[in-house]
C-alpha positions as CSV (number, residue, x, y, z in Angstrom):
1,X,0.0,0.0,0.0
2,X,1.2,3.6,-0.7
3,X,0.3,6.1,1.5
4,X,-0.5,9.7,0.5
5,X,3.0,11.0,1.9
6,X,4.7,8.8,-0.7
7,X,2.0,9.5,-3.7
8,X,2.6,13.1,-3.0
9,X,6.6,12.6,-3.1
10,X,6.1,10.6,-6.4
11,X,4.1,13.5,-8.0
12,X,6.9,15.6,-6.8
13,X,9.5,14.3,-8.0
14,X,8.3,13.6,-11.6
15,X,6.8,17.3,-12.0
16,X,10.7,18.4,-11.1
17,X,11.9,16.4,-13.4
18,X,9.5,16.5,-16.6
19,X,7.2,19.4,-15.8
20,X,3.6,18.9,-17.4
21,X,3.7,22.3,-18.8
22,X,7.1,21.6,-20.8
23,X,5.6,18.2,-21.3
24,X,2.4,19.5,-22.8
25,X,4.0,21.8,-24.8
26,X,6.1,19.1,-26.7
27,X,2.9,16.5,-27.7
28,X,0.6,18.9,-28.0
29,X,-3.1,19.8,-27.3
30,X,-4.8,16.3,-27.8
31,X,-4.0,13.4,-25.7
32,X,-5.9,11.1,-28.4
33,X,-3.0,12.0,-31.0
34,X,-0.3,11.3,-28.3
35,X,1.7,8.3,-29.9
36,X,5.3,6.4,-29.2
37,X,7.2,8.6,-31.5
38,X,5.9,12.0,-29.0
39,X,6.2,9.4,-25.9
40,X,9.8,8.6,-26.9
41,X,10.6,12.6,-27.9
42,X,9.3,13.7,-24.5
43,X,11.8,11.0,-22.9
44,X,14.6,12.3,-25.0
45,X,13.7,16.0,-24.4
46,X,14.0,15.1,-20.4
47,X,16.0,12.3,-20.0
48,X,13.5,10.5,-18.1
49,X,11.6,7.1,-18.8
50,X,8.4,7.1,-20.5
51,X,6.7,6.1,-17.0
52,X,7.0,9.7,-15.6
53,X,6.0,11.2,-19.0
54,X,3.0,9.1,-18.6
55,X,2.4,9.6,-15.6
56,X,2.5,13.4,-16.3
57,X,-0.1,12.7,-19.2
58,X,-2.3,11.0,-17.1
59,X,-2.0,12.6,-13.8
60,X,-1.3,16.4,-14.4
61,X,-2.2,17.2,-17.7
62,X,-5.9,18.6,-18.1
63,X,-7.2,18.9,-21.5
64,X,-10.4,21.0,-22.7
């Protein structure tokens, strides 16, 4: 079980390390027309794995 201390840590540290606002500003506007090729240029652009650009796409990134 994770508690809410470590969630909270977790969204920390991937928002310091691939913010959603630089993240949403390389795949664009529409998360339908997110593919691998952004998925893999995000990861290049930050030097992270795909998991915390994901998890940025999924948990911080609000779309209208």
């Amino acid at each position: 079980a994770h508690t809410a201390r470590q969630k909270a840590e977790r969204a920390f540290a991937a928002e310091l390390l691939a913010p959603a606002e630089g993240v949403a500003k390389l795949i664009g506007d529409n998360p339908d027309d997110i593919g691998v090729d952004e998925l893999e240029m995000a990861e290049r652009h930050f030097h992270v794995s795909s998991l915390i650009i994901q998890h940025q796409i999924d948990n911080q990134l609000t779309y209208v």
